[in-house]
C-alpha positions as CSV (number, residue, x, y, z in Angstrom):
1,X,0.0,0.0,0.0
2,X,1.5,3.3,-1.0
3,X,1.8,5.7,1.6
4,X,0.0,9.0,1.1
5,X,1.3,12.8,2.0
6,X,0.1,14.4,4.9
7,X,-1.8,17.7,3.5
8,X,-0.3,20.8,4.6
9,X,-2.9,23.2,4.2
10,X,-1.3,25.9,5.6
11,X,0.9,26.1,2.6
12,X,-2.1,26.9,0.3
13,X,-2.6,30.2,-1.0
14,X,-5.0,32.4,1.0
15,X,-8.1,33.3,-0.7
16,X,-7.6,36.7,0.4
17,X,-4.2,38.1,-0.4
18,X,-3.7,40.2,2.5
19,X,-0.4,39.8,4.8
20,X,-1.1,40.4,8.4
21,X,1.6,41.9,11.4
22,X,1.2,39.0,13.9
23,X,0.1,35.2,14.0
24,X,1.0,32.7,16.5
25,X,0.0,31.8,19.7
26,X,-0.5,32.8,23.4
27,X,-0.2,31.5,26.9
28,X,1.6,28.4,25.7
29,X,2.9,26.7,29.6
30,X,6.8,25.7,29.6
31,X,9.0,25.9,32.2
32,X,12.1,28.6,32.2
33,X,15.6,29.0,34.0
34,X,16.1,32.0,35.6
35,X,19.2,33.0,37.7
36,X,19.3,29.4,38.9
37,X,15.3,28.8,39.0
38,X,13.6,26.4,37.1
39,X,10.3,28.2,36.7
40,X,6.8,28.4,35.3
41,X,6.2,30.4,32.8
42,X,3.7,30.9,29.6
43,X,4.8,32.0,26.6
44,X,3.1,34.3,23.7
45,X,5.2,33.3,20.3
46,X,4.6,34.6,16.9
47,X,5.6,36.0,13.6
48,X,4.6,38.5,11.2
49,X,3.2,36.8,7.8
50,X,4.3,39.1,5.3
51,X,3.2,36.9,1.7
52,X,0.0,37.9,1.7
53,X,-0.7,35.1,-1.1
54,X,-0.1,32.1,2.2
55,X,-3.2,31.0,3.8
56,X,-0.5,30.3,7.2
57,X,2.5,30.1,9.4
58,X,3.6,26.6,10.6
59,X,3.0,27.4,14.3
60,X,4.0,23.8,15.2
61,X,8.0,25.2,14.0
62,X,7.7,28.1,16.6
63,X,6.2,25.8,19.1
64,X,9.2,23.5,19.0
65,X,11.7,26.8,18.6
66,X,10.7,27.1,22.3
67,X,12.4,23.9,23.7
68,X,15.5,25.8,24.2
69,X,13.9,27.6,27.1
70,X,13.5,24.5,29.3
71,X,17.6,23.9,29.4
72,X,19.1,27.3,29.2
73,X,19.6,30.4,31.1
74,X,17.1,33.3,29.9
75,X,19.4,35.8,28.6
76,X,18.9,38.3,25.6
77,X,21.1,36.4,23.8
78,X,19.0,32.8,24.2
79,X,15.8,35.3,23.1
80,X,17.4,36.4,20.3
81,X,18.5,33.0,18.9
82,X,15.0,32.0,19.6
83,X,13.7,34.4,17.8
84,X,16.2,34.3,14.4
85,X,15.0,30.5,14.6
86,X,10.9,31.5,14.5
87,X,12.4,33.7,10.9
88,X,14.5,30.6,9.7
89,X,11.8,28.3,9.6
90,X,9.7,31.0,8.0
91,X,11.8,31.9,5.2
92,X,10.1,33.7,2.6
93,X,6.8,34.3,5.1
94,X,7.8,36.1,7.9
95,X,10.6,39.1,8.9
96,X,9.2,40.1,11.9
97,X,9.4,37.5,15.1
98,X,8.0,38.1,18.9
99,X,8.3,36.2,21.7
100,X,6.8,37.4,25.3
101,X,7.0,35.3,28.3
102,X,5.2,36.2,31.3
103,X,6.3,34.4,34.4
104,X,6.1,34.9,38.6
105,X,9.9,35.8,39.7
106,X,10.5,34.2,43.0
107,X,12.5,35.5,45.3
108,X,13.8,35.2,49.1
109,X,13.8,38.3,51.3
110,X,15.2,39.2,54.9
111,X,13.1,40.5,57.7
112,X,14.1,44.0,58.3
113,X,15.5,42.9,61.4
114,X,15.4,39.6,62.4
115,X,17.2,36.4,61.0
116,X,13.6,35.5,59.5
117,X,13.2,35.2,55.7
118,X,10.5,34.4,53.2
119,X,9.3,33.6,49.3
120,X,8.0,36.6,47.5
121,X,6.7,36.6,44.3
122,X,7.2,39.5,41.5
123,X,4.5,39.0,38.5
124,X,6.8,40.0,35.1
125,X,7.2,40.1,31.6
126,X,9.8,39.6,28.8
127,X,9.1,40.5,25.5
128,X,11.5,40.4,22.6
129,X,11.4,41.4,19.2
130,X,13.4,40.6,15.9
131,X,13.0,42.5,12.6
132,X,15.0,43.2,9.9
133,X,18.0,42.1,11.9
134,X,16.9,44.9,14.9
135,X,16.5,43.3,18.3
136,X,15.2,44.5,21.7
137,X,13.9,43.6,24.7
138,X,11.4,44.8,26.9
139,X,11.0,44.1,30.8
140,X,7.0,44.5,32.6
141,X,7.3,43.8,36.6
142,X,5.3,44.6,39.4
143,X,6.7,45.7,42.7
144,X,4.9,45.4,45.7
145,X,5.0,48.6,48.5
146,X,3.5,50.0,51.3
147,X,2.5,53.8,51.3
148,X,1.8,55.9,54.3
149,X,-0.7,58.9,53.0
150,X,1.3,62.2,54.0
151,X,-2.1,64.3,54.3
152,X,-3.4,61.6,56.9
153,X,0.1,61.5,59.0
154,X,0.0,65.4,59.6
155,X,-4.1,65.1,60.6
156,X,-3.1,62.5,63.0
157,X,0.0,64.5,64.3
158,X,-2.8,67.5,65.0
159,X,-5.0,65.3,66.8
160,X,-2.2,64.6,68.9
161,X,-1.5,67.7,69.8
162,X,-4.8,68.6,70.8
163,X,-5.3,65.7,72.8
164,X,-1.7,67.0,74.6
165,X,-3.5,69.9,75.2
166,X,-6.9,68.7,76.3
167,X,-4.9,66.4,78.6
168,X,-2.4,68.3,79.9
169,X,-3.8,72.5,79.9
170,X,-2.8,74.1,83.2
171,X,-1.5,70.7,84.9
172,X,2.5,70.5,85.7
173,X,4.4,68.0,83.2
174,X,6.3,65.2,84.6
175,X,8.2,63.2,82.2
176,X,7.1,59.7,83.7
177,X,3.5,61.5,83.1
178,X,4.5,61.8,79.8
179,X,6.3,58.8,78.7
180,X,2.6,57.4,79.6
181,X,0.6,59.2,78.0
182,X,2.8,58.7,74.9
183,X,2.3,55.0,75.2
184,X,-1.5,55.1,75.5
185,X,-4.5,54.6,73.5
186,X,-5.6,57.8,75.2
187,X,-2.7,59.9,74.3
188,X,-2.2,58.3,70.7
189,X,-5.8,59.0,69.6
190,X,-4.9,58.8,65.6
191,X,-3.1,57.2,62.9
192,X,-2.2,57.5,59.4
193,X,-3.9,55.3,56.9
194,X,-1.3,53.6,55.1
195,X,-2.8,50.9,52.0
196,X,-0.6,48.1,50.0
197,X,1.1,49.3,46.7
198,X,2.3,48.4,43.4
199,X,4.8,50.2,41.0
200,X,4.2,48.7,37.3
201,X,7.5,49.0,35.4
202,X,8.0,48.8,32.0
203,X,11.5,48.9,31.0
204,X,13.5,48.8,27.1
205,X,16.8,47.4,27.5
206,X,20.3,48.5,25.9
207,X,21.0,46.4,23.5
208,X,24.1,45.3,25.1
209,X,22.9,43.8,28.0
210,X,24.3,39.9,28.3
211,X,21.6,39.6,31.4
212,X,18.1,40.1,32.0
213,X,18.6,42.8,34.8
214,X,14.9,42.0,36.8
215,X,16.6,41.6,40.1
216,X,18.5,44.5,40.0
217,X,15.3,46.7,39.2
218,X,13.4,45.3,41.5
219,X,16.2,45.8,44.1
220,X,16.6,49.1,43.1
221,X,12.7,49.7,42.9
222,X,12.8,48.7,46.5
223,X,15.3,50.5,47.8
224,X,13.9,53.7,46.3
225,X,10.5,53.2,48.0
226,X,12.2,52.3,51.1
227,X,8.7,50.6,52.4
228,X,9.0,47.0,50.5
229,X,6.2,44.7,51.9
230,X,7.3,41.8,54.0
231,X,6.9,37.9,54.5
232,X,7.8,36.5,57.9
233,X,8.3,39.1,60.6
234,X,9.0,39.2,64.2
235,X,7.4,42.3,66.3
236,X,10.8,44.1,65.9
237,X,10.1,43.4,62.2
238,X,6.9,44.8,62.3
239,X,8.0,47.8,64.7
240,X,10.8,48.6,61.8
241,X,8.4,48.3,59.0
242,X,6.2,51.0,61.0
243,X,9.4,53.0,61.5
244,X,10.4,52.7,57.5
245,X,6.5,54.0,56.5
246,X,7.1,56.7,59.2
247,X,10.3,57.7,57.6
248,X,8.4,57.5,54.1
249,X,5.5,59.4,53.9
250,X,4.4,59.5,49.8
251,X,1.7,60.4,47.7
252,X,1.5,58.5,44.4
253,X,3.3,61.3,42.9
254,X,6.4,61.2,45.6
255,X,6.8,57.3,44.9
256,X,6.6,57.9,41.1
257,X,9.5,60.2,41.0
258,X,11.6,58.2,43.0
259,X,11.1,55.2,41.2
260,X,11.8,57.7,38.2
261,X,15.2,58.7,39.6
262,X,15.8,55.5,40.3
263,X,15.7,54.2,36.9
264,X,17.4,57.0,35.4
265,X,20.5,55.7,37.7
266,X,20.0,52.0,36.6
267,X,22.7,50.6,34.5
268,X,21.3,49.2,31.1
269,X,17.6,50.6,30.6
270,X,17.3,53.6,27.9
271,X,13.5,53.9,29.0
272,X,10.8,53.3,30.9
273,X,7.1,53.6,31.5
274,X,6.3,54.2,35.4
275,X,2.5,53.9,36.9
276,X,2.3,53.7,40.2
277,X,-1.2,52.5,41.7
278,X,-2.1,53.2,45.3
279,X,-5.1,51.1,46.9
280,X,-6.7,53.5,48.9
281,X,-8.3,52.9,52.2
282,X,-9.7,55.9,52.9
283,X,-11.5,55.7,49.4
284,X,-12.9,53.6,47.3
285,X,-10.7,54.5,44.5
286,X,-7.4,54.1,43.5
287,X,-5.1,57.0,43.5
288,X,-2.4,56.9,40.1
289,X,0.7,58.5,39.0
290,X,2.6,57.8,35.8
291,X,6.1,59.2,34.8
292,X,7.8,57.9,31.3
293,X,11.7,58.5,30.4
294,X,12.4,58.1,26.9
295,X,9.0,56.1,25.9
296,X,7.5,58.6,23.5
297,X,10.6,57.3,21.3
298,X,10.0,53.2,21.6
């Protein structure tokens, strides 16, 4: 019996010559390594298909393309490769190739004060893209903060004061007297409402980067803020993490423009997209800032 030929129907021509900017496929699950992690990840692959006379792509090529993820470090250099191979295996189709890989970076961070550590995790992005021999890569990750509302410290502070006042008018002052009042729910009659916080960063990388720099941002991101939500704490943890938002009082605009300076010092990014979103508590709406460097120009 003579063995017949598969049909490859995507190699037809299209009954609608039209090329289109982007065919593939999204949310395809594969584990990564990253800085020493194995870890899961989905991926979003595609090409452009340029020959607007094809009826497809052969997404089962970029599928396999992706293999290559599972045993070697994610680096710009492993994207790019990835990506000339989507464009090798569509010669004559395609001369644009993308790749995005979305992925939850997990990291282990100190108590502020106490030998106690913990798993965090950072929701982020890669995306790469390879045209006409041009090739960059762009980094999305979410960073996690607390923010102490200014406004709401200084209204507090006031209601302090007059509660000094009330407490104390026309009555000598003793420091033990003090020192008491100080540590009571009488004297300490307000506080600041503080909410959970996320800077969303999106970053373009230089293009001679030979690492994905997603630590180092988020570091830096950190560090900037100054108020980076914890995992296991101790009550001197928890009494330092009260000091830290104390010390860092910030609107949505104040931790926008320090996460802006920040950037602007970070080796390897030529711009970035900032938007800073603060959960309120005294609201039932979020209060936004967004700062760009360079973006108008990606």
């Amino acid at each position: 019996m003579n063995a017949l030929t598969l049909p490859d129907i995507a190699a037809q021509a299209s009954r609608q010559a039209l090329p289109l900017e982007w065919v593939g496929m999204c949310g395809i699950a594969l584990p990564v390594f990253f800085d020493g992690q194995r870890l899961s990840a989905k991926a979003d692959a595609g090409v452009s298909l340029d020959d607007g006379e094809a009826r497809g792509i052969h997404m089962s090529r970029l599928y396999l393309a992706l293999e290559v993820l599972e045993r070697e470090n994610l680096t710009p250099e492993l994207l790019r490769s990835v990506l000339q191979r989507f464009l090798d295996s569509h010669e004559g189709l395609s001369c644009d190739a993308y790749l995005k890989i979305h992925l939850d970076l997990l990291l282990k961070r100190p108590a502020l004060v106490s030998p106690l550590a913990g798993w965090k995790t950072y929701p982020a992005s890669i995306a790469a893209r390879l045209k006409n021999g041009m090739f960059h890569v762009e980094l999305k990750i979410e960073v996690p903060y607390s923010s102490t509302c200014p406004c709401s410290a200084a209204l507090s502070r006031q209601l302090i004061q007059q509660q000094f006042i009330d407490d104390f008018a026309n009555t000598p002052l003793h420091h033990a007297d003090v020192l008491a009042w100080l540590g009571s729910t009488k004297g300490i009659v307000a506080t600041p409402h503080s909410q959970r916080s996320t800077a969303h960063l999106q970053l373009r990388l230089d293009d001679y980067l030979d690492d994905l720099p997603l630590i180092a941002v988020i570091n830096d991101a950190e560090a900037a803020l100054g108020t980076a939500v914890q995992t296991a704490v101790k009550r001197a943890d928890e009494q330092a993490f009260a000091l830290a938002n104390g010390q860092n009082l910030m609107f949505c605009e104040d931790a926008a423009r320090r996460l802006n300076l920040a950037l602007k010092r970070s080796p390897g990014i030529n711009a970035f997209h900032i938007r800073v979103v603060h959960a309120e508590s005294l609201h039932a709406h979020d209060a936004v800032a967004e700062s760009r460097h360079n973006w108008e120009a990606v």
